[in-house]
N, C-alpha and C positions, 0 to 999 in steps of 0.2 A: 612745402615738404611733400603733399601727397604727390604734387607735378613730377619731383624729383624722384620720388619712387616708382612713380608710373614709364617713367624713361629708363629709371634702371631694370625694368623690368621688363619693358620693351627691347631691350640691349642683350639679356640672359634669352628670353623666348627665339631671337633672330637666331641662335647657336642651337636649339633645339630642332634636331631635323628627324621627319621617320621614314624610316624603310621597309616595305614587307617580305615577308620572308616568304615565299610563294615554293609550295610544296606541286604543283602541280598545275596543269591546266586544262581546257573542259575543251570537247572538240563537237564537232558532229558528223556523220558519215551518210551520206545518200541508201540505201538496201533498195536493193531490187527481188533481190532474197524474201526480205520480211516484209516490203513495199511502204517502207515506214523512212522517217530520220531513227537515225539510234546513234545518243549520245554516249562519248567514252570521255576518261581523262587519264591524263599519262602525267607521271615521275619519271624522270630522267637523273640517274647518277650523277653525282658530285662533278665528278669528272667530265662529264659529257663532253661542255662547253668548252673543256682547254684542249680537246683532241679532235681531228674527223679521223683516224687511222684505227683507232680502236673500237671492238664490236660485240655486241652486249647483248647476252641470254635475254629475253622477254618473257615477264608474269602475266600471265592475263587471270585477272579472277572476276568473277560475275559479285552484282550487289554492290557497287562503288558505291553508292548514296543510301546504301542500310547501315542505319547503327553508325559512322565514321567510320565506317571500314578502310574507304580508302586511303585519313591520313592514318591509319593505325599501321594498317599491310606495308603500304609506302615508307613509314618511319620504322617497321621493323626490319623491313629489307636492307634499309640504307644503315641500319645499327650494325647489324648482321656484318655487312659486307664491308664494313670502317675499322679503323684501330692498324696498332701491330698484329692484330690475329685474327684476322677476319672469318667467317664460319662460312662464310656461300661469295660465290663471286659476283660484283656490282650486274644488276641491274636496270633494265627498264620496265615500269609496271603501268600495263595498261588494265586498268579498273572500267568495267563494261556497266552502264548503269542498266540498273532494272527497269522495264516500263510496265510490262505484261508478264509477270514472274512466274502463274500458271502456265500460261502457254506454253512459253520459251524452255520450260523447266521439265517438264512433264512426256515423256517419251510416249504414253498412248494418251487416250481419251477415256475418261474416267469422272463421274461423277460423284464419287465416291470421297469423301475427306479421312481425314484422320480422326479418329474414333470410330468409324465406320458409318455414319451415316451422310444423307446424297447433301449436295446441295448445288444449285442455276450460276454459285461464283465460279465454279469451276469446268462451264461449258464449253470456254477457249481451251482445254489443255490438248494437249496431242502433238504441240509444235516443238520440239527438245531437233529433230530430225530439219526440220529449217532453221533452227537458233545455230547449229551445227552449220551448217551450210552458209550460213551467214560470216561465221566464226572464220571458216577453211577459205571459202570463195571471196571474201571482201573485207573484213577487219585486220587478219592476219596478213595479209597479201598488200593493203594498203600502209600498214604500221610497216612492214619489211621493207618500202619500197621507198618512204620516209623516214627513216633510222638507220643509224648506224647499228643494224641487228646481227650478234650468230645466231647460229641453226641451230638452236637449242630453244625451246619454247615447253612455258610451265604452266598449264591450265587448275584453278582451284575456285571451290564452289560448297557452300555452306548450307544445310540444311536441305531446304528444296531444289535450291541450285546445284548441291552436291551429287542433285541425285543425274544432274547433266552431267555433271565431271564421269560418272559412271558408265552414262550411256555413252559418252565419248570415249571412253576404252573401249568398253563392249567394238563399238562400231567400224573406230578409224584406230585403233589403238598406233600408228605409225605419226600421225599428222602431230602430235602432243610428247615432247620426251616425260615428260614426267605429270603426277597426275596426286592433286590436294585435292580431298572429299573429307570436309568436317561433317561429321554427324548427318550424313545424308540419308533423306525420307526412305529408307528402303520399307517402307509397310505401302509406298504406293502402289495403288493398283493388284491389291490382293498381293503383295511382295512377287512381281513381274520380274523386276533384276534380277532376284537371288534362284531364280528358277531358270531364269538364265543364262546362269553362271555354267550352268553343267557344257552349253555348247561354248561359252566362250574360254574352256579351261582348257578344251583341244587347241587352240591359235599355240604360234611359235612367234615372241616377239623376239624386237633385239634392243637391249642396253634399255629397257623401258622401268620407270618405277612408281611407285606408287604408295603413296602413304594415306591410309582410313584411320579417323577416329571416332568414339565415340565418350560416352561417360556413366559411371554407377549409376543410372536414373533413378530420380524421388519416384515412388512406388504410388505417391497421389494425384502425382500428375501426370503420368507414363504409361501406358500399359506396361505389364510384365514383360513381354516379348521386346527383345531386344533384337531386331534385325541385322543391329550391325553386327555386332557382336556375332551373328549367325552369320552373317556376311565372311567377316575374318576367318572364322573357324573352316569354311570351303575355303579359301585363299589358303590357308593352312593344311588341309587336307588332301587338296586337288590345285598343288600349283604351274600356274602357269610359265610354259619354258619363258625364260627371256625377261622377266618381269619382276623384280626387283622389291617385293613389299614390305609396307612397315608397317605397322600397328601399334596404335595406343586406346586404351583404357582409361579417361582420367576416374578420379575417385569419386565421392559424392561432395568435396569441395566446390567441385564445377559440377554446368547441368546443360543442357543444352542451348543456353542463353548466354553463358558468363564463357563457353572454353571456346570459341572463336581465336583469340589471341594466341592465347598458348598452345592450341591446335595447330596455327600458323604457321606460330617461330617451330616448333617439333617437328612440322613437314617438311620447311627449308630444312633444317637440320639434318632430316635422316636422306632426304634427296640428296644432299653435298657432302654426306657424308666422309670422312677422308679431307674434305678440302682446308679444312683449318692447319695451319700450320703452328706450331710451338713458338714464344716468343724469342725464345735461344737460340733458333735454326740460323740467327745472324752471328752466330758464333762459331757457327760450322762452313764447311766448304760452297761456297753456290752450287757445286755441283748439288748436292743433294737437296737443293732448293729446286730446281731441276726435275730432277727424277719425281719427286714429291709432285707435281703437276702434270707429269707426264703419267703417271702411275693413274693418278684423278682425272684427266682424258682424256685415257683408255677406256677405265670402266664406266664412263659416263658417255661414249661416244661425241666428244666435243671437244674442241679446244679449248682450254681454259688457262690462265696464263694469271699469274698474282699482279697487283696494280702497278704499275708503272711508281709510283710516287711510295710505293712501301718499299719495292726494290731499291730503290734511290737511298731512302731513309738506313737500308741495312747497311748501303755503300759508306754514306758518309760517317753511320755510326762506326764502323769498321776506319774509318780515317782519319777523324778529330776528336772522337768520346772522349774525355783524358779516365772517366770512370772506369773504361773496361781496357784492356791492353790493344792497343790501336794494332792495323797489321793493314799495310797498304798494300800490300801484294791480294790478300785477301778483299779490298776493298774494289780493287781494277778489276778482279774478277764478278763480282756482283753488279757493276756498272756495265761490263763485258755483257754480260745474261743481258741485262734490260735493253741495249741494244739490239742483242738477237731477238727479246720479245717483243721492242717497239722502235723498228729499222726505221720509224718516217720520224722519230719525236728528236727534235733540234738540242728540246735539252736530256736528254740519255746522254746523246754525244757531248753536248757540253760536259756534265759531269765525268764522263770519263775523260774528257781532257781534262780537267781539273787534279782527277786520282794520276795521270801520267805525269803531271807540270810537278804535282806534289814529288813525283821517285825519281826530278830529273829528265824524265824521260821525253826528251822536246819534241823528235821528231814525230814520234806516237804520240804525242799531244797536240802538234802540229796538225796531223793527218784528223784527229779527233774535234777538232776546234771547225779544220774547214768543213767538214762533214755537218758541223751545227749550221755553220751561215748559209751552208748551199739550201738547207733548210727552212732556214730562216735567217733570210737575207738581214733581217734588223735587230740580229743579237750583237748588241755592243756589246757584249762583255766577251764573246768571243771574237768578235774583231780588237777589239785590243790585246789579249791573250795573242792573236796570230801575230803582229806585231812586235811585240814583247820577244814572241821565241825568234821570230827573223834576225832579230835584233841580235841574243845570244846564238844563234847557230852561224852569224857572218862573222 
């Protein structure tokens, strides 16, 4: 008996298989810059792997290996940008690991910590102005040139690192469209930013934004002074043309330890703001699906275009739903748009030969089907479909 359970049991474990579910992966890059290796790791969109035609905004945020940052940032992006209603458009998130987090972080040299007295851990700082250099000259340059990337790039940084997201506007404020700063050290260096703000409020950007936060801080653990907070208040007072900001306050629920997260999703949020669309919008015209991304950019200065696979989704629901009133006139059109938004993808064109076969309409489905195989020579389903109408139009 035991023999015989030992075999049935060897029988059930053979059907038991595992698969990882891999959020990302770890690279490294040569710097000549920093004279060092400097490791990064990237998430790539859902989508990445069933397209090379489509081109994808890049996150870069410092601190990949603090706290899980990386699967957190990484899984709220990809929340973010999924669904019928997505809030930000897909994309690629390179997480910059920290090795020397004074240095790299710290725009002067300062021995000076936070509460105000010195201390020999902080004799490397001064280098934020070659971590930058490293950033513009060889990480970004090397991830663009391996990626299906657009010209749209989102630099964001926490804390000490936040206080680089800063100096990186100050500096280059062109190289970065949009700019996350959680709760960044502005008490560094005698508060050097915020006295710096006055020359950086004359610059004229274009289509640039910027979202700070910070939080009610515990009074025992804090000093009183609240820099950010004074930070916002000149961005409010003295704003800069061309620059787009947002500000949050969280309450004394969060502290400067626990709003990382919710800092995050609030930053994509006010940055893309606009881009979310309603889940009813597939009940209206595609035209105004349309306009609704054209409208989002304009003021974002980028292309940005809704995902291929939700467009489809609105088509077919407009085709087959028997729940909502089908309308295949309405349905060719939605298939129509994703074509115009994705002229290389074999099935846009299939699906709208499908919406055409569906109203009759052979020759247009004809025309839509060879359009899929010139694409992709090994779509049976559209070489039988071409067939099929030969077939009815002899």
């Amino acid at each position: 008996m035991k023999k015989l359970l030992l075999f049935l049991f060897s029988l059930i474990t053979l059907n038991v298989f595992a698969e990882e579910i891999v959020i990302g992966k770890k690279y490294q890059i040569q710097s000549k810059v920093l004279n060092e290796n400097r490791e990064y790791w990237v998430s790539l969109p859902s989508s990445y792997r069933k397209n090379g035609y489509k081109k994808y905004p890049v996150l870069y945020f410092t601190d990949a290996n603090l706290n899980s940052f990386f699967h957190a940032f990484s899984g709220i992006t990809k929340q973010m940008s999924s669904d019928a209603s997505p809030q930000i458009p897909e994309m690629i998130v390179v997480g910059i690991v920290s090795q020397n987090r004074v240095r790299d972080s710290a725009p002067t040299h300062s021995l000076v910590q936070w509460g105000g007295t010195a201390t020999k851990a902080l004799e490397t700082t001064g280098g934020a102005d070659n971590f930058l250099k490293f950033l513009q000259t060889e990480l970004v340059p090397h991830i663009e040139q391996n990626y299906h990337t657009a010209d749209y790039r989102v630099l964001a940084g926490y804390s000490f690192t936040g206080l680089t997201v800063i100096h990186s506007l100050y500096q280059t404020p062109a190289f970065f469209n949009a700019y996350i700063a959680i709760d960044p050290s502005l008490w560094w260096d005698n508060q050097i930013m915020l006295k710096r703000y006055s020359e950086f409020s004359k610059k004229e950007l274009s289509k640039r934004q910027l979202f700070v936060s910070t939080s009610d801080r515990v009074p025992s653990l804090y000093p009183k002074e609240n820099y950010v907070i004074e930070f916002i208040q000149k961005l409010e007072a003295s704003p800069v043309k061309g620059l787009n900001v947002h500000s949050e306050v969280l309450g004394t629920d969060q502290n400067h330890h626990t709003m990382q997260i919710m800092s995050f999703y609030l930053g994509l949020k006010s940055i893309f703001s606009g881009f979310m669309i309603d889940d009813a919008i597939r009940f209206r015209p595609a035209a105004e699906l349309k306009v609704h991304f054209e409208s989002i950019s304009d003021k974002l200065g980028v292309n940005l275009k809704p995902r291929e696979g939700l467009v489809n989704f609105f088509g077919y629901n407009r085709l087959y739903d028997n729940q909502f009133p089908t309308n295949s006139g309405a349905a060719i059109d939605f298939f129509k748009l994703n074509t115009e938004y994705y002229p290389e993808s074999y099935n846009a064109w299939d699906s709208l030969g499908e919406a055409y076969w569906y109203e009759k309409k052979y020759k247009l489905a004809l025309d839509a089907y060879k359009k899929s195989t010139q694409l992709n020579p090994e779509n049976s389903n559209a070489q039988e479909k071409i067939k099929q109408i030969k077939v009815l139009l002899n």
